[in-house]
Structures are given as structure tokens and as C-alpha cells.
C-alpha positions as CSV (number, residue, x, y, z in Angstrom):
1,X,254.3,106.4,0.9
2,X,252.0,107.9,3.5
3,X,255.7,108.2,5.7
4,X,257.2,109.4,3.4
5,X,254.9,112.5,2.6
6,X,254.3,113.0,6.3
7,X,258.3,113.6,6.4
8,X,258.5,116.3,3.3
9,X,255.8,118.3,5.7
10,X,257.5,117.8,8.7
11,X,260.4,119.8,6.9
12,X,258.6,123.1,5.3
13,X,257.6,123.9,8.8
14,X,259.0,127.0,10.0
15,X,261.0,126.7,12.8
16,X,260.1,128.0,16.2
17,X,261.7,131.2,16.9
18,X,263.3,130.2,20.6
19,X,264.3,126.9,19.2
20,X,266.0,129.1,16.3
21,X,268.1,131.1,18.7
22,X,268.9,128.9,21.0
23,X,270.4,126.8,18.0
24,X,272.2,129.9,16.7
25,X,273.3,131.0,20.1
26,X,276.6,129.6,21.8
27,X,276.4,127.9,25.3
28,X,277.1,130.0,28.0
29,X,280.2,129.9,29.8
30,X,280.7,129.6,33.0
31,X,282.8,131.8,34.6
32,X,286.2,130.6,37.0
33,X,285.8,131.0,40.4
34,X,287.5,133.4,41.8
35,X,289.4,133.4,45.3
36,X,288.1,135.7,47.9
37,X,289.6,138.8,48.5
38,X,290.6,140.6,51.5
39,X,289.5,138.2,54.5
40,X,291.2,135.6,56.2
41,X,290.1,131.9,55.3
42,X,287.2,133.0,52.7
43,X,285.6,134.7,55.3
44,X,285.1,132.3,57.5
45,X,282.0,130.7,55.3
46,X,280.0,132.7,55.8
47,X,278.0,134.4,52.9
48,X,279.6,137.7,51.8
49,X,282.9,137.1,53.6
50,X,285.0,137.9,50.8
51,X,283.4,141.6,51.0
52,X,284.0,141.9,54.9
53,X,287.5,143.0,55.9
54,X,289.7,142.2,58.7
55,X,291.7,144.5,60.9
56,X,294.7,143.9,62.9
57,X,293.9,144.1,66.7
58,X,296.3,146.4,69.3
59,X,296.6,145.8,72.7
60,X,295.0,149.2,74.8
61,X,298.3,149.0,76.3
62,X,300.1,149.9,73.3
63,X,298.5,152.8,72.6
64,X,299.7,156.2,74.0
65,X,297.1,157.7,76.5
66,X,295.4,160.6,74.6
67,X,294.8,164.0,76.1
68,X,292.0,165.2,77.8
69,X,288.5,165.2,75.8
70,X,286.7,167.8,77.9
71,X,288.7,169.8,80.1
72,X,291.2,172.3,79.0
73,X,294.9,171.1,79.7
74,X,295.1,173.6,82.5
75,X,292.0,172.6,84.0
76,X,293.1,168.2,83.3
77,X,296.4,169.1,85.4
78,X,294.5,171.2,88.3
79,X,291.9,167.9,88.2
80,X,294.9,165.4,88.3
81,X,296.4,167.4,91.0
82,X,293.3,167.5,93.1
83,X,293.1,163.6,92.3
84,X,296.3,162.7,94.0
85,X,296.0,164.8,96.8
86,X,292.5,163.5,98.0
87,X,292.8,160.2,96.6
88,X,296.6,159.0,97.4
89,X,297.9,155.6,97.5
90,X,297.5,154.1,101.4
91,X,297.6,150.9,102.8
92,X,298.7,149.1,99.9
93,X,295.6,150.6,97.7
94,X,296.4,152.3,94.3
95,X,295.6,155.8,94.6
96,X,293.6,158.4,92.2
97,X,296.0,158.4,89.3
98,X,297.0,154.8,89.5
99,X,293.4,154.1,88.9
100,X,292.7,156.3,86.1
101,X,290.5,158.4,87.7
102,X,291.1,161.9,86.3
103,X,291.1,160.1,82.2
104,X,287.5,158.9,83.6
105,X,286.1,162.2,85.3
106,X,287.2,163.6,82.1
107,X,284.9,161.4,80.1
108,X,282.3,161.5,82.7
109,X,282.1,165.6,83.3
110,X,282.3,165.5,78.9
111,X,278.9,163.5,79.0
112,X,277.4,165.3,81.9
113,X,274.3,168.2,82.4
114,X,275.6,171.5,81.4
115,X,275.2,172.5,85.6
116,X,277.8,170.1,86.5
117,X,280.4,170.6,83.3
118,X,279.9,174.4,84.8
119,X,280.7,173.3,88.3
120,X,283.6,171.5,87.5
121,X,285.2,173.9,85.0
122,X,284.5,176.6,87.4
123,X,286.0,174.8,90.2
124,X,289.3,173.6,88.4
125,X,289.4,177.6,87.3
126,X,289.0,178.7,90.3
127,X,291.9,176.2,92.2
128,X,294.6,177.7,89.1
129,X,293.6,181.3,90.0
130,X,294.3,180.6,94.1
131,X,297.1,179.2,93.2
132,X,298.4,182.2,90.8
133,X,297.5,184.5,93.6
134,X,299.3,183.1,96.2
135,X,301.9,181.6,94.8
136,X,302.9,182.5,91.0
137,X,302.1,179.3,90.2
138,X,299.4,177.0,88.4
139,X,297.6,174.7,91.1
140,X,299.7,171.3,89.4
141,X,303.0,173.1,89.8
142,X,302.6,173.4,93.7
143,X,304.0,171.5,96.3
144,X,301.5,169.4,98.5
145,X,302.0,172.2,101.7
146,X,301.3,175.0,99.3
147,X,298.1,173.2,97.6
148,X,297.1,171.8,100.9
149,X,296.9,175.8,101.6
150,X,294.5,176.6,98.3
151,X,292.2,173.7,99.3
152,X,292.0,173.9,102.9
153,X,289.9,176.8,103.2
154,X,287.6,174.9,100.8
155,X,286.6,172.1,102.5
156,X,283.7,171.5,104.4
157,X,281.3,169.0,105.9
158,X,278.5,168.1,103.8
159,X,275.4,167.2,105.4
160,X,273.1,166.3,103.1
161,X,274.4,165.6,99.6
162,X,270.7,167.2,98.1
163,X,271.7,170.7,100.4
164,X,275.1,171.3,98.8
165,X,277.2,174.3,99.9
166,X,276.1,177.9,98.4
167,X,279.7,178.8,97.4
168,X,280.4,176.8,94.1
169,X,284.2,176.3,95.0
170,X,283.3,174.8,98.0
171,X,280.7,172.5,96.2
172,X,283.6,171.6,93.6
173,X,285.5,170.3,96.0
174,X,283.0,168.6,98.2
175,X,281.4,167.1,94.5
176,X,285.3,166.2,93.2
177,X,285.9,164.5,96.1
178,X,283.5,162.2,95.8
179,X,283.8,161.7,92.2
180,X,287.6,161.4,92.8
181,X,287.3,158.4,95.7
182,X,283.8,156.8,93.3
183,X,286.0,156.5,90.2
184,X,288.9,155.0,91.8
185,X,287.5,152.3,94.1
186,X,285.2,151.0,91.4
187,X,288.2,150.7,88.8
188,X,289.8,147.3,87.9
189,X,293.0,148.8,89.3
190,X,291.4,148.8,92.4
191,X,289.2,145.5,92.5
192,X,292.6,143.8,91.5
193,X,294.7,145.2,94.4
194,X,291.9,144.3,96.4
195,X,291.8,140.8,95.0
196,X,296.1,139.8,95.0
197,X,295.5,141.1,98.9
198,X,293.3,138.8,99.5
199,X,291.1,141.5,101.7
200,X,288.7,144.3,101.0
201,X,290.1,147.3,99.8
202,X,288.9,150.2,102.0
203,X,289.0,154.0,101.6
204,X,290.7,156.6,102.7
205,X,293.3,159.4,103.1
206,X,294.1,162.8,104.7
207,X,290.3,164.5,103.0
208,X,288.2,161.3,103.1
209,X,286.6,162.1,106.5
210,X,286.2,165.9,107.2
211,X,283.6,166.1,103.6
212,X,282.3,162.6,103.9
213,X,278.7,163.0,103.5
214,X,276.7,162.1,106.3
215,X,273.2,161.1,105.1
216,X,270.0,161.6,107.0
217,X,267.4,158.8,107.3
């Protein structure tokens, strides 16, 4: 009897609100995995690799070489001129161009002090207008005797590289030079002649030795 009452109460008990809903309220579903999108092999793993995407590589080979970043197109020829002509091929070593050295003094002179982009500008500017004057021609378009005669009367010795010359042509030159001969010897051009020789790769050339610097102790 006592049972039986203690059931009846049991029943007129209001039911608790959560356990109300949660009876009313259908089971969640869980949703179907989906496959990752846009990476190779679900990204690899690693957490978020569906959102990271994936690039097809190119060999730097394949792609064309662009123009010059800094220089002007007249002032990039006069500076790939210059490089072959102080910097030439000898002895088995690549010269100037084979090494790349103009595309990297164009990088180089673009992330320099405003002083030296103003040397160097000048100094390219100043080889085209010789050359125009003398021989109706831009410095690129003239034959090694003709440019030898623009840049000869430039060159001279440099003593101290601190004391450069007061004429900034003749500093161009003397600075170009040995930007030119720095740029080529320390390219991978270079250090791989130098290593399929089996010897040490020395420099050199018609304009290495009259404007070498010759540095006081």
C-alpha cells in the first residue's frame, strides 16, 4: 500500500525542465567527414592542411631572365658592355656576363646608398654620352677598339680605395671595376669552373692590373 502511494507521487511531479528538452529534442547528428580540399595527401597530417595550398614548382632555368630592376635599359647595356670588356673570359674562367654579374650589380646598385646609385648612373651616363660624341653610337653598340677609346682615358691607378679619384667618371670606372671582377669571381659560375678544373680560378684580363687597388698598411 505504502508502494503503491509512493508511486502515484512519484508521477504528479513536474518534470525537470532540461530533462524535458532533452526528451523533446532529437539527437544530434553527426555530420560526414569531408575530404580535404586543395592539398596533396590531406595536407600532409598536419592540422589545418586542408586550408594550406600547394603550388607547382619551376625550375629558375625555365624562366626568361627579366629586365633590369634599377638601371635604365640604356644605362643596363652600357653596364653589360663595361662588364665584358673588364671582365672577359681568360684561361678557361667564365667571364662577366657568363657569371651574371651585370643582373647582380643591378640588384646590388637598386639596394645601395643613394651616393653610390648616383655614381653609378652617372657613370653609365656619362660612358653613352662619350660614346655619342665620338662615335654616333650608344657605348653597347661599339666595337671593343672604339670602347677601349671611351674608357681609356678613364682609367687610373687607385691608391687607396678610402681616397678615390675627384673626377666621378674616373671613380665609376675604378668602383665598376671592382664590383665587376667581385661579382663574378664569387658566383657559382665561377666556383664551378674553378672546381671541374681542378685548380684555383685566378683573375684577370686587359684592366685588372693598371686600377687594381694597392692598399697601404
Amino acid at each position: 500500500m505504502k508502494r503503491r502511494r509512493f508511486f502515484k507521487t512519484l508521477a504528479a511531479l513536474p518534470v525537470a525542465p532540461a530533462l524535458m528538452s532533452q526528451a523533446q529534442s532529437p539527437a544530434p547528428q553527426t555530420p560526414a567527414a569531408q575530404p580535404p580540399a586543395g592539398g596533396r595527401g590531406g595536407g600532409g597530417g598536419r592540422a589545418g592542411g586542408a586550408n594550406i595550398p600547394t603550388f607547382d614548382e619551376t625550375s629558375p632555368e625555365l624562366v626568361a631572365d627579366p629586365g633590369p630592376l634599377f638601371f635604365t635599359p640604356a644605362q643596363y647595356s652600357a653596364l653589360r658592355r663595361l662588364s665584358a670588356l673588364l671582365m672577359p673570359p681568360l684561361d678557361g674562367s667564365p667571364g662577366a656576363l657568363e657569371c651574371r654579374a651585370p643582373e647582380f650589380l643591378d640588384f646590388l646598385i637598386g639596394a645601395s646608398l643613394p651616393d653610390r646609385q648616383k655614381l653609378y648612373r652617372g657613370g653609365l651616363d656619362t660612358l653613352n654620352a662619350n660614346a655619342k660624341k665620338s662615335f654616333k653610337k650608344a657605348f653597347a653598340d661599339l666595337s671593343d677598339a672604339d670602347a677601349d677609346a671611351v674608357i681609356r682615358p678613364l682609367l687610373a691607378p687607385v691608391p687607396w680605395v678610402h681616397d678615390p679619384p675627384k673626377d666621378p667618371a674616373v671613380q665609376f670606372v675604378a668602383e665598376a671595376h671592382r664590383d665587376i671582377r667581385t661579382a663574378t669571381q664569387n658566383s657559382r659560375e665561377w666556383a664551378a669552373a674553378g672546381a671541374a678544373s681542378g685548380r684555383r680560378r685566378g683573375g684577370g684580363g686587359s684592366y685588372l692590373n693598371p686600377i687594381d687597388p694597392i692598399y697601404r698598411s
